[in-house]
N, CA, C and O atoms as a Tinker XYZ file with bonds, in Angstrom:
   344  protein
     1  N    -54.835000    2.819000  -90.001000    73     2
     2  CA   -54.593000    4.165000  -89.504000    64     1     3
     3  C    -54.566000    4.120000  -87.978000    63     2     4     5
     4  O    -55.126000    3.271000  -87.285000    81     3
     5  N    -53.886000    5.083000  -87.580000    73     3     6
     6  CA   -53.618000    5.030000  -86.419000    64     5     7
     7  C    -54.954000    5.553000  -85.208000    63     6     8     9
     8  O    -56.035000    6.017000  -85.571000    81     7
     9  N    -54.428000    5.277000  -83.341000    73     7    10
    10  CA   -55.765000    6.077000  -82.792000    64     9    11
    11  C    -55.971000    7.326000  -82.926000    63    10    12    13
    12  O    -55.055000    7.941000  -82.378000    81    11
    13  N    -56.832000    8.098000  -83.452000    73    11    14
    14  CA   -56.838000    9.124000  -83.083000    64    13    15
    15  C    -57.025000   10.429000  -81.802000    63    14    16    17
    16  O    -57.622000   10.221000  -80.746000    81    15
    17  N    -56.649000   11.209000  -82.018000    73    15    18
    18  CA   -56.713000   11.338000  -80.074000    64    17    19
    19  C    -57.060000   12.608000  -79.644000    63    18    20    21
    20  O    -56.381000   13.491000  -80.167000    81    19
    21  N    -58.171000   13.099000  -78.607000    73    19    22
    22  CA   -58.757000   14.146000  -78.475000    64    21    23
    23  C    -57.615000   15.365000  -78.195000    63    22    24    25
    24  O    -56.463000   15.123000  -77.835000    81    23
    25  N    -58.207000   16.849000  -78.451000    73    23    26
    26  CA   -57.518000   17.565000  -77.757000    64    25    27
    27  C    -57.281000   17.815000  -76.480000    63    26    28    29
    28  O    -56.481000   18.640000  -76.039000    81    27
    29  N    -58.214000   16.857000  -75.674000    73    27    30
    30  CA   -58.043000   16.965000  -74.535000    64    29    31
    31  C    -57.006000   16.439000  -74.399000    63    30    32    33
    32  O    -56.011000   17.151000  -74.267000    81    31
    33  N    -56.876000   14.884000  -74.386000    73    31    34
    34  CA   -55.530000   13.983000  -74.490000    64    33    35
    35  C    -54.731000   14.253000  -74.868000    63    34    36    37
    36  O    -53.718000   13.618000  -74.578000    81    35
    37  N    -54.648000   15.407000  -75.794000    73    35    38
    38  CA   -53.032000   15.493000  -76.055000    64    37    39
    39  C    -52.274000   16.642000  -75.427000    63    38    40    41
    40  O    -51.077000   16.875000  -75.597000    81    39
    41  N    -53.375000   17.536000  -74.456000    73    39    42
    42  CA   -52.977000   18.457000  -73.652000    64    41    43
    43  C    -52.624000   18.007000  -72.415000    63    42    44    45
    44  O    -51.820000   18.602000  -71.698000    81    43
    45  N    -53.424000   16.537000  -71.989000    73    43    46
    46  CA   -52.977000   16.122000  -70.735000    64    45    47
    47  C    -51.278000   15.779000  -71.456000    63    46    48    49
    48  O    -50.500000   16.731000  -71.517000    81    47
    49  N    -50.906000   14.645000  -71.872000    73    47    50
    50  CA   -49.669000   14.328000  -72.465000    64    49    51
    51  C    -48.989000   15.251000  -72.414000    63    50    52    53
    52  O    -48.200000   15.232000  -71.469000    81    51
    53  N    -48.936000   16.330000  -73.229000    73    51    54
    54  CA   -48.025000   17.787000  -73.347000    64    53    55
    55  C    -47.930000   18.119000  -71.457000    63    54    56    57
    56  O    -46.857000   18.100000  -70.854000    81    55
    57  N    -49.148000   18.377000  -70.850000    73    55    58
    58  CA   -48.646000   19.197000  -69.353000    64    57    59
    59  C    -48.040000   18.139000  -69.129000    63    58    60    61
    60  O    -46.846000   18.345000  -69.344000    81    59
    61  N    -48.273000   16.794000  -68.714000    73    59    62
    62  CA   -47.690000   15.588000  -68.141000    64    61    63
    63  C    -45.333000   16.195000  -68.592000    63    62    64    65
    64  O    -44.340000   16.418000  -67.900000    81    63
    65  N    -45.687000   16.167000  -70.187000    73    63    66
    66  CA   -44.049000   16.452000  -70.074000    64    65    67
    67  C    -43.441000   17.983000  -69.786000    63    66    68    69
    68  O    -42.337000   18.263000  -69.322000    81    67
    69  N    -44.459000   18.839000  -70.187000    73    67    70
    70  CA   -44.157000   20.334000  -69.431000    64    69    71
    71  C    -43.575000   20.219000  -68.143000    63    70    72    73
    72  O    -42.594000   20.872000  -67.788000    81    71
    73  N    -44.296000   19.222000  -67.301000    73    71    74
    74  CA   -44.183000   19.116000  -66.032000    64    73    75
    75  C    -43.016000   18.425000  -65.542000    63    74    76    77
    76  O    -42.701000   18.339000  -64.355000    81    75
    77  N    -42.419000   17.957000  -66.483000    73    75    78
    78  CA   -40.840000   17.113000  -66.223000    64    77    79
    79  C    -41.069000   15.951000  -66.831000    63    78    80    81
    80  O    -40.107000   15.589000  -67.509000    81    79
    81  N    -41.952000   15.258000  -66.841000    73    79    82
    82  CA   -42.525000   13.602000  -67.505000    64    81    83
    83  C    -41.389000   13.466000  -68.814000    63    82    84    85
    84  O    -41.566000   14.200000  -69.786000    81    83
    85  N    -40.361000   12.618000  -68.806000    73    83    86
    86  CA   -40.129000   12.405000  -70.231000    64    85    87
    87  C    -40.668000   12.091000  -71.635000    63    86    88    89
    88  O    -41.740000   12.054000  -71.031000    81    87
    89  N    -40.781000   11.996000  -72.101000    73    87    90
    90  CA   -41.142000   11.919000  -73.411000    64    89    91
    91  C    -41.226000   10.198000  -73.325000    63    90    92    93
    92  O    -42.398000    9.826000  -73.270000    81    91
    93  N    -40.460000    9.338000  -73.308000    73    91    94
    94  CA   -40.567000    7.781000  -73.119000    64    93    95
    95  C    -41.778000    7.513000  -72.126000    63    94    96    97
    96  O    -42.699000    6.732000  -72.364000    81    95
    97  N    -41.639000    8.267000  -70.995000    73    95    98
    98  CA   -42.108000    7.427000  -69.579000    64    97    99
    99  C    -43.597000    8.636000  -70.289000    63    98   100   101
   100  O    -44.649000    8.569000  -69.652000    81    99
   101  N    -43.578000    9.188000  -70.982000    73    99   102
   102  CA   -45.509000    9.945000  -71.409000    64   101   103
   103  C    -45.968000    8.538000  -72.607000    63   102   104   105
   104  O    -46.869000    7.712000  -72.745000    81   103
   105  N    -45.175000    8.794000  -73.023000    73   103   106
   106  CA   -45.547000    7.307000  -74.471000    64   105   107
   107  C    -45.817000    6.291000  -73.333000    63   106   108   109
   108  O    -46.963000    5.840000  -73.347000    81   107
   109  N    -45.146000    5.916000  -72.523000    73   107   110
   110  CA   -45.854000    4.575000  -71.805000    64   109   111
   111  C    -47.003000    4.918000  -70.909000    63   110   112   113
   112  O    -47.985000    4.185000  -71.030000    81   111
   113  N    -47.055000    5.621000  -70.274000    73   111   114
   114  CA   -48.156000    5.981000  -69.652000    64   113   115
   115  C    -49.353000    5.829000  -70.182000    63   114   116   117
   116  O    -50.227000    5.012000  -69.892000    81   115
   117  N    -49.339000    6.808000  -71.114000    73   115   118
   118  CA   -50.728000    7.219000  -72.007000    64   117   119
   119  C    -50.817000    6.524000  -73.499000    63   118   120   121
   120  O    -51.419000    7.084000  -74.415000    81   119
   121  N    -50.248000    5.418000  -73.636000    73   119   122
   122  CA   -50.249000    4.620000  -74.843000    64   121   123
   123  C    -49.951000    5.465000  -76.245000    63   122   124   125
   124  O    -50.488000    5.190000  -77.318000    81   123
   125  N    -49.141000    6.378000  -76.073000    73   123   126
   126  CA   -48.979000    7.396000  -77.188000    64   125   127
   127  C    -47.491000    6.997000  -77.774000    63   126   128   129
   128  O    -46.649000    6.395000  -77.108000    81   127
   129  N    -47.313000    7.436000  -79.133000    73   127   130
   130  CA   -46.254000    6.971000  -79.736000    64   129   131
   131  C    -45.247000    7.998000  -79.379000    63   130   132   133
   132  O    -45.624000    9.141000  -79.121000    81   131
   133  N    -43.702000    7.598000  -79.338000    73   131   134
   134  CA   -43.091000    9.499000  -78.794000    64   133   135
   135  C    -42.791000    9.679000  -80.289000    63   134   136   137
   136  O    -41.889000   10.512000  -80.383000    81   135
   137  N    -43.154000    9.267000  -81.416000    73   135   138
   138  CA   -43.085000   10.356000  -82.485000    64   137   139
   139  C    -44.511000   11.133000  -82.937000    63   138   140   141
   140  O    -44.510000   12.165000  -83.608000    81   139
   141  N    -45.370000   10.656000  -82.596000    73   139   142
   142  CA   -46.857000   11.292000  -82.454000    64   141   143
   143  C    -46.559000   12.026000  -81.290000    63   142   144   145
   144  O    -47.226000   13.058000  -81.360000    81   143
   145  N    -45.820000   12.013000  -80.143000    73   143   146
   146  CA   -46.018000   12.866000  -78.646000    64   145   147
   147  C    -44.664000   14.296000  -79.518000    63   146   148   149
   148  O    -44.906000   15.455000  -79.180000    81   147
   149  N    -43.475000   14.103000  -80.469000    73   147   150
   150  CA   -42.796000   14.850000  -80.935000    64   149   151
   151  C    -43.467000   15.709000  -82.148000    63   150   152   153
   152  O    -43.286000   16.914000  -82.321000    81   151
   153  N    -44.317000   14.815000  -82.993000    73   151   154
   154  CA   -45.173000   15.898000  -83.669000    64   153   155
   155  C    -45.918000   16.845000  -82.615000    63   154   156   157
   156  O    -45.860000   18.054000  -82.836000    81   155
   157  N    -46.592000   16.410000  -81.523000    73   155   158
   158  CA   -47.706000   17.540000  -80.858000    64   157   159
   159  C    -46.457000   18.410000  -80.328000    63   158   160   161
   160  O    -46.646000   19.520000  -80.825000    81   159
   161  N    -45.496000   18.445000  -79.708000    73   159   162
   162  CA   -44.183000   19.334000  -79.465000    64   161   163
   163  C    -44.197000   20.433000  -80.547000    63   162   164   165
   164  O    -44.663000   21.570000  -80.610000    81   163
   165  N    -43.652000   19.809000  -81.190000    73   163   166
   166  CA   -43.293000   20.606000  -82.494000    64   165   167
   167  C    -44.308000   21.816000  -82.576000    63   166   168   169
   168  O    -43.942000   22.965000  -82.326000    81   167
   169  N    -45.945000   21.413000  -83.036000    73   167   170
   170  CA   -46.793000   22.310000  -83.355000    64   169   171
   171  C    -47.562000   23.242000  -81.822000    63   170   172   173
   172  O    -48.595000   23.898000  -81.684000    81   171
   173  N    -46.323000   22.824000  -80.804000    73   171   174
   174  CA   -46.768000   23.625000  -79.685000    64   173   175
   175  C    -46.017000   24.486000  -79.058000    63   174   176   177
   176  O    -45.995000   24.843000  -77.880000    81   175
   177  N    -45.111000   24.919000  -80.403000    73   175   178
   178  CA   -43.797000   26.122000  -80.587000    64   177   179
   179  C    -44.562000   27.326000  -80.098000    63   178   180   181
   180  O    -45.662000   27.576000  -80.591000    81   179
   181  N    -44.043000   28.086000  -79.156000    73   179   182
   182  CA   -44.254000   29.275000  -78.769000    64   181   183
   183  C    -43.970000   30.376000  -79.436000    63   182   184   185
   184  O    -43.258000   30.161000  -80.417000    81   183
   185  N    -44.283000   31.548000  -79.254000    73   183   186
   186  CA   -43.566000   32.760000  -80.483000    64   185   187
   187  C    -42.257000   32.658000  -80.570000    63   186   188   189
   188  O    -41.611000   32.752000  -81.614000    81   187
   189  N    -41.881000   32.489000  -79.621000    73   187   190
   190  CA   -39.991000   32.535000  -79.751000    64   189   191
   191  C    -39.150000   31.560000  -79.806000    63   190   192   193
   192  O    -37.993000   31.539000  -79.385000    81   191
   193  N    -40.036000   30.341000  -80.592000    73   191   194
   194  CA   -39.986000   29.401000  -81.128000    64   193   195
   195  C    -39.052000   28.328000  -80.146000    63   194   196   197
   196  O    -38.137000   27.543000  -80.397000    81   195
   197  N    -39.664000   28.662000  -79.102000    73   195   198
   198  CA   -39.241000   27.533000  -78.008000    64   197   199
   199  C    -40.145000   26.305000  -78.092000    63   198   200   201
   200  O    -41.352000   26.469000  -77.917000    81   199
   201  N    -39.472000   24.618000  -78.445000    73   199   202
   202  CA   -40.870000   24.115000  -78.274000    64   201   203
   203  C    -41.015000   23.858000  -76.580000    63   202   204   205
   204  O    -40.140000   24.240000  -75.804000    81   203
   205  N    -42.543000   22.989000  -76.032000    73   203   206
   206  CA   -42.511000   22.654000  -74.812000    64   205   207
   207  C    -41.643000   21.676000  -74.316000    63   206   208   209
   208  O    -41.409000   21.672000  -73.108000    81   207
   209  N    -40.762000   20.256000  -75.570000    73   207   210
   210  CA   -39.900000   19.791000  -74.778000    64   209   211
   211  C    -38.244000   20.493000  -74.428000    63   210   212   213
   212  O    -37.406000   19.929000  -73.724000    81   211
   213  N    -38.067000   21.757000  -75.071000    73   211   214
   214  CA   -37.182000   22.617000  -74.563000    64   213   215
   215  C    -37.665000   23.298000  -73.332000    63   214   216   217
   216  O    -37.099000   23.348000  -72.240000    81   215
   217  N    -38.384000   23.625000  -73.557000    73   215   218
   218  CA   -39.479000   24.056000  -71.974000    64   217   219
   219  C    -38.733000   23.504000  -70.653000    63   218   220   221
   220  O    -38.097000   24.045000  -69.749000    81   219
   221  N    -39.203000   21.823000  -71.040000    73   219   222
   222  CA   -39.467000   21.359000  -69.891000    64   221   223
   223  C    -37.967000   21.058000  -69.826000    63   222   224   225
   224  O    -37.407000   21.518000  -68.830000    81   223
   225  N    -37.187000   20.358000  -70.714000    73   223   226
   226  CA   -35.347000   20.150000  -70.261000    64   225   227
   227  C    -34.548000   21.303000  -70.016000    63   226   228   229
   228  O    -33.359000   21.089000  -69.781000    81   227
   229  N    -34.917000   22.379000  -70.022000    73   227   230
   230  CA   -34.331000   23.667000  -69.113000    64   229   231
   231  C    -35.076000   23.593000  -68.044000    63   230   232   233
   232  O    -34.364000   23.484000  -67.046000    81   231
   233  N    -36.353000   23.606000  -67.772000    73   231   234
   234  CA   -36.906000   23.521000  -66.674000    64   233   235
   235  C    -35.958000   22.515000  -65.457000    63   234   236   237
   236  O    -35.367000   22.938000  -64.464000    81   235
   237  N    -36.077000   20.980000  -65.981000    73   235   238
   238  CA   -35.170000   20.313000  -64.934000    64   237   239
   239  C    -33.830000   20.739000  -65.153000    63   238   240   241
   240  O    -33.315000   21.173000  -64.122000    81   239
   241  N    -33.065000   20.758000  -66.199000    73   239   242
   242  CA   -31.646000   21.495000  -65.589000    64   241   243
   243  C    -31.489000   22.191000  -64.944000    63   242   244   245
   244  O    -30.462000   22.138000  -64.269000    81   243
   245  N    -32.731000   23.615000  -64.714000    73   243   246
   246  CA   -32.760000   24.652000  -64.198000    64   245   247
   247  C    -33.098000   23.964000  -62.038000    63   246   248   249
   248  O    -32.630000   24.482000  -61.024000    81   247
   249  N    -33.831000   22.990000  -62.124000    73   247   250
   250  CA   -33.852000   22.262000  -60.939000    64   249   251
   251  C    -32.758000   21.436000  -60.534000    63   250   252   253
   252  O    -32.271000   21.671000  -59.428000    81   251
   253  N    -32.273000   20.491000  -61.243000    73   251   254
   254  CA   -30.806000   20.493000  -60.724000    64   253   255
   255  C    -29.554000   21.343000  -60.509000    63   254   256   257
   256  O    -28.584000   21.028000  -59.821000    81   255
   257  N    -29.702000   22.302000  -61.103000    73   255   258
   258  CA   -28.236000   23.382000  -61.464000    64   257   259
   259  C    -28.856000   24.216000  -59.863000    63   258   260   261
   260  O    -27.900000   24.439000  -59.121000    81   259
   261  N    -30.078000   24.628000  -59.327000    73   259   262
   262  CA   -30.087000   24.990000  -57.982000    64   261   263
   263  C    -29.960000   23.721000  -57.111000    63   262   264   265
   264  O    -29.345000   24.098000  -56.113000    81   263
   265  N    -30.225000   22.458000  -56.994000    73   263   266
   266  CA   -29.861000   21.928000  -56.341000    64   265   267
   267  C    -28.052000   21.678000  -56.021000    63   266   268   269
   268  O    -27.510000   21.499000  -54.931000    81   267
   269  N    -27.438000   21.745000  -57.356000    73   267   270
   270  CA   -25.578000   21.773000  -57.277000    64   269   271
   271  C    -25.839000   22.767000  -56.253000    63   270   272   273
   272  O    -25.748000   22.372000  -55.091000    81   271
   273  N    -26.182000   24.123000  -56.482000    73   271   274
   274  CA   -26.021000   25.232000  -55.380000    64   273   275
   275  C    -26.345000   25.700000  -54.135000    63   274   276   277
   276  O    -26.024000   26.631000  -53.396000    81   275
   277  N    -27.275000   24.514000  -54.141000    73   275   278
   278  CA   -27.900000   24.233000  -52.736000    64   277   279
   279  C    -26.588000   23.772000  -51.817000    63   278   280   281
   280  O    -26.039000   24.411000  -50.919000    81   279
   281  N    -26.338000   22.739000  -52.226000    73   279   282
   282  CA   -25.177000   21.485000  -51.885000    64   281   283
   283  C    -23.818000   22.089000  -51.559000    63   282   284   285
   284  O    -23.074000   21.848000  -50.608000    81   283
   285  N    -23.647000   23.104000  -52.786000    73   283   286
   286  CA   -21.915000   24.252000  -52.603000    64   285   287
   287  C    -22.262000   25.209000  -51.704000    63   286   288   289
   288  O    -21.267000   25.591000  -51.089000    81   287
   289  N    -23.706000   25.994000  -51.229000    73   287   290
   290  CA   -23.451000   26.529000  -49.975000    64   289   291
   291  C    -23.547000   25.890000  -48.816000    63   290   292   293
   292  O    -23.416000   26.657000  -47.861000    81   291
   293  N    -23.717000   24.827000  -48.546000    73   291   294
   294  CA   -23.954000   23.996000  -47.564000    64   293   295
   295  C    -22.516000   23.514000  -47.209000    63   294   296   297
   296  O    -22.021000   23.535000  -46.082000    81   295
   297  N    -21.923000   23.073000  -48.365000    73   295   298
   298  CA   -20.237000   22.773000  -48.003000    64   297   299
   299  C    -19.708000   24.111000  -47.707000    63   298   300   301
   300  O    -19.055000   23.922000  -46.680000    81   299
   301  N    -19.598000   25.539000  -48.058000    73   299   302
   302  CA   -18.924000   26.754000  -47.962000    64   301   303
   303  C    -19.399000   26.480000  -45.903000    63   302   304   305
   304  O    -18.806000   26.039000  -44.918000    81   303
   305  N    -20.272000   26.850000  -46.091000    73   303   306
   306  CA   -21.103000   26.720000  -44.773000    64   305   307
   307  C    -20.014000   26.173000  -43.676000    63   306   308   309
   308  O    -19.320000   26.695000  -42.803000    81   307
   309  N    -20.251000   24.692000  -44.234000    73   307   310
   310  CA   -19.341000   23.751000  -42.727000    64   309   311
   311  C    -18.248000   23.766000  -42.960000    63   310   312   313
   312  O    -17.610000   22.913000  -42.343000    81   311
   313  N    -17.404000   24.706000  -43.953000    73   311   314
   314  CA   -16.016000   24.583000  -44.241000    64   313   315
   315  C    -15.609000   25.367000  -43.839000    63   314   316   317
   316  O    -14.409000   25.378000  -43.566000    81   315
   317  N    -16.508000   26.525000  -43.580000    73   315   318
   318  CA   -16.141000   28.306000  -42.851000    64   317   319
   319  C    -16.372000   27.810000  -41.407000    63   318   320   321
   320  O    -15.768000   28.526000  -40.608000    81   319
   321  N    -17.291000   26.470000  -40.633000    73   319   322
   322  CA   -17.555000   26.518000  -39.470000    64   321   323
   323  C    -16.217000   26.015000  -38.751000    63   322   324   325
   324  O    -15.720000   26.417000  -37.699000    81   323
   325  N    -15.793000   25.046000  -39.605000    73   323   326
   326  CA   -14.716000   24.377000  -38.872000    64   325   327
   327  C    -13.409000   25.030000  -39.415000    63   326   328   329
   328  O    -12.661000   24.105000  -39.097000    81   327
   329  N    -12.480000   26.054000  -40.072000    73   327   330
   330  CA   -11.892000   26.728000  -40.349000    64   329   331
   331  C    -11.425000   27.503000  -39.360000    63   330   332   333
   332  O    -12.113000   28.508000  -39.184000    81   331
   333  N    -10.342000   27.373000  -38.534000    73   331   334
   334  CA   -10.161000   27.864000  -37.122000    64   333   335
   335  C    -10.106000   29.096000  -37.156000    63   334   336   337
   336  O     -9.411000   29.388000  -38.129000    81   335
   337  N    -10.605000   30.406000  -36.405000    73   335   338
   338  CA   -10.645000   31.765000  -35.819000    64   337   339
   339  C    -11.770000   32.297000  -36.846000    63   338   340   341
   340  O    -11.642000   33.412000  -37.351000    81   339
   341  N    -12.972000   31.398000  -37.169000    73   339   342
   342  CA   -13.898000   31.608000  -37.541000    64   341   343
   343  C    -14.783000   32.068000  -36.565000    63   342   344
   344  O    -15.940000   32.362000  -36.868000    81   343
């Protein structure tokens, strides 16, 4: 049988991928299996049946998709500067 593992430990694991941590790079870290780290997901479905690794992969899309927009006003920016009778 396998380790068994406190609730503490499996809340660090869960924030660790809440927090962006993949699911691979939490299994190596914390010696956890990612189908034991996908069962604790699963049973950590929110009411609106979001689990936390949907959480967290909108979370970083949601950090890259402002960084694209960071980047497109920055080009609008120096494209309006140098655009003559600006």
């Amino acid at each position: 049988m396998g380790k068994r593992f406190t609730q503490e430990e499996r809340d660090t694991v869960l924030l660790a991928i809440k927090n962006g941590t993949s699911v691979v790079d939490a299994s190596n870290e914390f010696g956890v299996s990612t189908h034991t780290i996908y069962k604790w997901l699963k049973g950590q479905a929110d009411n609106t049946g979001t689990s936390s690794l949907e959480i967290s992969r909108l979370r970083r899309e949601n950090a890259e998709l402002k960084e694209i927009i960071g980047e497109l006003s920055l080009e609008k920016k120096r494209a309006k500067k140098n655009t003559p009778g600006s």
